[in-house]
C-alpha positions as MATLAB code, in Angstrom:
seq = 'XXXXXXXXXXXXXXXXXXXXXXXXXXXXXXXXXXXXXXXXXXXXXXXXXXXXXXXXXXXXXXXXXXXXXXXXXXXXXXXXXXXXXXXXXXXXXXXXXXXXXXXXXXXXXXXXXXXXXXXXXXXXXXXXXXXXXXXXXXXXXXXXXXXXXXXXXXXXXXXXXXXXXXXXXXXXXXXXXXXXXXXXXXXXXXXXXXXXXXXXXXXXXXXXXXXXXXXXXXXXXXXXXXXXXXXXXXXXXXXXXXXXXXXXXXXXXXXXXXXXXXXXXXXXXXXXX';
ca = [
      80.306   74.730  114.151;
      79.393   78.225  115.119;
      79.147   80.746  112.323;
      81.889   83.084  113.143;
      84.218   80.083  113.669;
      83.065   78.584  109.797;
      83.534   82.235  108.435;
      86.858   82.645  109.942;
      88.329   79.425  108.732;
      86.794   80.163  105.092;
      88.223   83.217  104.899;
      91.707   82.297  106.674;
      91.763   79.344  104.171;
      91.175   81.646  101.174;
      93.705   83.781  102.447;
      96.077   81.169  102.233;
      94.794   80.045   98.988;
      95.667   83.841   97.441;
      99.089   83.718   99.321;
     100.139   79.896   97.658;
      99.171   81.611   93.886;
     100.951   85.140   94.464;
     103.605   82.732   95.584;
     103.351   80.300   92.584;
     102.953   83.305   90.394;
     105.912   85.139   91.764;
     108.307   82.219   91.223;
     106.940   81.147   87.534;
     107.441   85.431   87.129;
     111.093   85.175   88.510;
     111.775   82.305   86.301;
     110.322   83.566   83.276;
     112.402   86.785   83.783;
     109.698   89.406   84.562;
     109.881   92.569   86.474;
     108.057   90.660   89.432;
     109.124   93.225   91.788;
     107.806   96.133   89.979;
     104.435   94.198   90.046;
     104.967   93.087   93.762;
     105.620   96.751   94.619;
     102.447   97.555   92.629;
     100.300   95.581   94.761;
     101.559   96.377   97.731;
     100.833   99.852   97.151;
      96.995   98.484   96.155;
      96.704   96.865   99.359;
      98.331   99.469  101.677;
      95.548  102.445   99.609;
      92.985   99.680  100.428;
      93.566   98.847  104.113;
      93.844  102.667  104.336;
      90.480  103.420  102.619;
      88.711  101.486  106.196;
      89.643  103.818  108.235;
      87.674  106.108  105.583;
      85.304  104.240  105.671;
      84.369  104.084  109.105;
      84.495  107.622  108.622;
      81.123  107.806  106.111;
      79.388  105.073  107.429;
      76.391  106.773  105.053;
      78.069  105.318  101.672;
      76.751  102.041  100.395;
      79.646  100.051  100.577;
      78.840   97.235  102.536;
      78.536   97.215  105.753;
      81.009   97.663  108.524;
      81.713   94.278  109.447;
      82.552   93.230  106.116;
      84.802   95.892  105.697;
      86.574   95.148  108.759;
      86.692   91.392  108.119;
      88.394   92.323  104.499;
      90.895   94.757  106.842;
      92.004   91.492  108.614;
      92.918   89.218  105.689;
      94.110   91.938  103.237;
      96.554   93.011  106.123;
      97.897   88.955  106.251;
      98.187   89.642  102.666;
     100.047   92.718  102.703;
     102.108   91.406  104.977;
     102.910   88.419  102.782;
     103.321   90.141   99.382;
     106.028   92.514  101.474;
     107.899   89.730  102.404;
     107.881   88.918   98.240;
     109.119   92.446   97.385;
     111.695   92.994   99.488;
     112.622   89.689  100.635;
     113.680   88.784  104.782;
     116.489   90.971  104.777;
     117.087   94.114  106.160;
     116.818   96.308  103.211;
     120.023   99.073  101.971;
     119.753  102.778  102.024;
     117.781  105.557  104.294;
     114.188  105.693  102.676;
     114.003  101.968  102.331;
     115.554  100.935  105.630;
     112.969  103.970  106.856;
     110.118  102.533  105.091;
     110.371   98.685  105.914;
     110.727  100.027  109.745;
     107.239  102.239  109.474;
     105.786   98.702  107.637;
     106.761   96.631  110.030;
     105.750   99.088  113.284;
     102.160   99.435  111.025;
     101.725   95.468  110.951;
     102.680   94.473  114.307;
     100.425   97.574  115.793;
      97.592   95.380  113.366;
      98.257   92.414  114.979;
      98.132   93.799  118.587;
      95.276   95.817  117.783;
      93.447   92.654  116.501;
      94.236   90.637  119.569;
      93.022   93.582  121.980;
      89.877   93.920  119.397;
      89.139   90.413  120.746;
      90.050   89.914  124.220;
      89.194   93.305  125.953;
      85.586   94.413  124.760;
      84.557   90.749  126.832;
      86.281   91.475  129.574;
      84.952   95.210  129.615;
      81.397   93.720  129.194;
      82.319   91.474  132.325;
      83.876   94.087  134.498;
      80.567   95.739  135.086;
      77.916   98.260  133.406;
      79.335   99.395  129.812;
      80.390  103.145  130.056;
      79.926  105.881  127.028;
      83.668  107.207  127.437;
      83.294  110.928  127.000;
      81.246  110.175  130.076;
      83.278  108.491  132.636;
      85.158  111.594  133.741;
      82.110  113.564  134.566;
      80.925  110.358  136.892;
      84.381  109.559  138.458;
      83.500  113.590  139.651;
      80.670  112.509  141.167;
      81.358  109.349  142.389;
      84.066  111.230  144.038;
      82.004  113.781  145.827;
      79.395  110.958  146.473;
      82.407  109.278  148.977;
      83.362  112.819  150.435;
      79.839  113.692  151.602;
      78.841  110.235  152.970;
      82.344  110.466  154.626;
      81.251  113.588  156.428;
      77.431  112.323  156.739;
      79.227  109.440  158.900;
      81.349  111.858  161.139;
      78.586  113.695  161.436;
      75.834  111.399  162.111;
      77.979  108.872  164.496;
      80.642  111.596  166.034;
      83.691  109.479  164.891;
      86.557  110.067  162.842;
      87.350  106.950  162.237;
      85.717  106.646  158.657;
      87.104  109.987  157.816;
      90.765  109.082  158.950;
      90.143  105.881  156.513;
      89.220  108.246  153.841;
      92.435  110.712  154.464;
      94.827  107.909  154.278;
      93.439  105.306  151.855;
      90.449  106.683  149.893;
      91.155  110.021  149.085;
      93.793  109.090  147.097;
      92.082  105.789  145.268;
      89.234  107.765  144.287;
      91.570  110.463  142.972;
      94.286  108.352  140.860;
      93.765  107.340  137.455;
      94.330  104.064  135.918;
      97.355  103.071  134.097;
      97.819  103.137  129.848;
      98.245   99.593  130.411;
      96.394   98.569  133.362;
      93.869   96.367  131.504;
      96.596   93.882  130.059;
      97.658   93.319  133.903;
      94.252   91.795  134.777;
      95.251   93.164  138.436;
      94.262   95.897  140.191;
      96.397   96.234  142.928;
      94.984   99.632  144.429;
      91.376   97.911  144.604;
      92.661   94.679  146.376;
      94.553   96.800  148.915;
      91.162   99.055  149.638;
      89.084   96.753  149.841;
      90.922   94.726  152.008;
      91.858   97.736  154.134;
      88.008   98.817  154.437;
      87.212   94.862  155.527;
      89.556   94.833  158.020;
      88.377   97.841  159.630;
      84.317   96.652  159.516;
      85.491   94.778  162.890;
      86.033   97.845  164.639;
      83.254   99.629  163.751;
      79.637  100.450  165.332;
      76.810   99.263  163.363;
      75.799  102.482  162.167;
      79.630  103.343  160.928;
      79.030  100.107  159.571;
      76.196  101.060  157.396;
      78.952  103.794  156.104;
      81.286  101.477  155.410;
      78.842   98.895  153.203;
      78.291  102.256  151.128;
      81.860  103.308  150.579;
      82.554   99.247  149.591;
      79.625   99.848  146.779;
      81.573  103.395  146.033;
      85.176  101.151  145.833;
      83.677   98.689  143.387;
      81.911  101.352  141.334;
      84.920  103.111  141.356;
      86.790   99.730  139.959;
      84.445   99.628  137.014;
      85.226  103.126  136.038;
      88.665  102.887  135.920;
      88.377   99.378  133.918;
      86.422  101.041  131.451;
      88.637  104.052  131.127;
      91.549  102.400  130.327;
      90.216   99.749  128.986;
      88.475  102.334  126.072;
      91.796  104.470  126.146;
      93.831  101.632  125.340;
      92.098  101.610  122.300;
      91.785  104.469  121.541;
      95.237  105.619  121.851;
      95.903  102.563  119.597;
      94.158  103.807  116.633;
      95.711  106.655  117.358;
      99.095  104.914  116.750;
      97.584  102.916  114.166;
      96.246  105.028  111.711;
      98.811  107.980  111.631;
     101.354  105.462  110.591;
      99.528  104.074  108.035;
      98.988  107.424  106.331;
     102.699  108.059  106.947;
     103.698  104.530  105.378;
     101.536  105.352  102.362;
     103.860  108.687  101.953;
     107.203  106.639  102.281;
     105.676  104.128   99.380;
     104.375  106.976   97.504;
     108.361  108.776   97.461;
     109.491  104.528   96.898;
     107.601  104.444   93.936;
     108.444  107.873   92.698;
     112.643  107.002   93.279;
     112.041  103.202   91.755;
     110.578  104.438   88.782;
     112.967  107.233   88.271;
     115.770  105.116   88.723;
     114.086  102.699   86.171;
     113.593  105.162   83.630;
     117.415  106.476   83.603;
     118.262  102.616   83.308;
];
């Protein structure tokens, strides 16, 4: 068995080892009488300050505080815990009043963004890594701009050079606008990109009316259409997560304000009691 795979079921069976004893502990709590939603609520709060505190983390990678893989392995299985130890607070119902009904939406928006943002942790960076040459993202833009002007002056190198338009009508009616769109938010999750297929089969069915030399051209704008692929693979495929940590995190801090006014109301209310 592969390390990763031995580590992942040891820590998914601890988690459900810690869920069976809060469970067993909540029950023999309920039983016995005790506030165990007061010390539910408690620990949710604990684990909702902790699973924000990564996102700190990541933030001063400089502290000592083991290192970034364990933190983000502890993110994982304290988020199934959360997630379980809600369920023990406020039950599978749909909860009464504004704040609450308010705050179990934001906690359930915050988890399921978790799960998603696990699953695209996991399948995309592979298929980013197969797509092509990895990309620094800040930097894609700035090539897509050259790439661009790359295809415009071998376009007019070709009109020039074999005194045809027929390369340059190509490029006015298919690639001037392929190199010029930009991928959609979602595009990676499609696994299809129908743009490409439609170029590229445009540009290889009109290789059998061309010259050698406008050949030549044409093998150099195919290179251009798959480099172009790769960039907009690894655009969205970085912005997608990107823009989900952007989704991610402000949500958590805004959960953490809705338990923080919770807390403040449950033990008010407790207090007049």
């Amino acid at each position: 068995m592969k390390p990763f795979v031995r580590r992942r079921w040891i820590l998914s069976l601890v988690t459900l080892g810690v869920a069976l004893v809060l469970a067993g502990t909540w029950r023999l709590g309920h039983i016995a009488l005790r506030p165990v939603a007061m010390y539910s609520g408690w620990l949710l709060l604990a684990l909702v300050l902790g699973l924000a505190f990564f996102n700190a983390r990541k933030k001063l990678p400089f502290l000592p505080l083991l290192d970034a893989n364990t933190w983000l392995q502890g993110h994982i299985y304290a988020g199934w815990v959360a997630v379980f130890v809600y369920f023990l607070h406020a039950g599978f119902r749909w909860p009464d009043g504004q704040l609450e009904s308010l705050l179990a939406l934001v906690f359930y928006v915050v988890a399921a963004s978790g799960v998603f943002g696990l699953w695209l942790s996991r399948w995309l960076p592979p298929r980013l890594a197969r797509s092509g040459e990895s990309l620094v993202y800040e930097r894609i833009p700035l090539l897509r701009h050259r790439l661009l002007a790359e295809v415009k002056q071998t376009v007019r190198q070709a009109e020039t050079e074999t005194q045809s338009t027929t390369l340059g009508d190509f490029h006015l009616h298919f690639l001037s606008g392929y190199f010029s769109r930009r991928p959609g938010l979602l595009s990676p999750l499609t696994g299809e990109d129908r743009a490409h297929h439609r170029v590229s089969r445009e540009l290889t069915a009109l290789r059998r009316f061309l010259n050698d030399r406008e050949a030549a051209f044409a093998d150099q704008l195919a290179e251009f259409v798959e480099t172009k692929r790769n960039l907009d693979f690894q655009l969205a495929g970085q912005r997608l997560l990107k823009v989900w940590l952007f989704v991610h995190v402000p949500l958590t801090f805004a959960l953490l304000v809705l338990l923080a006014a919770h807390v403040w109301l449950a033990l008010n209310f407790s207090h007049r009691l």
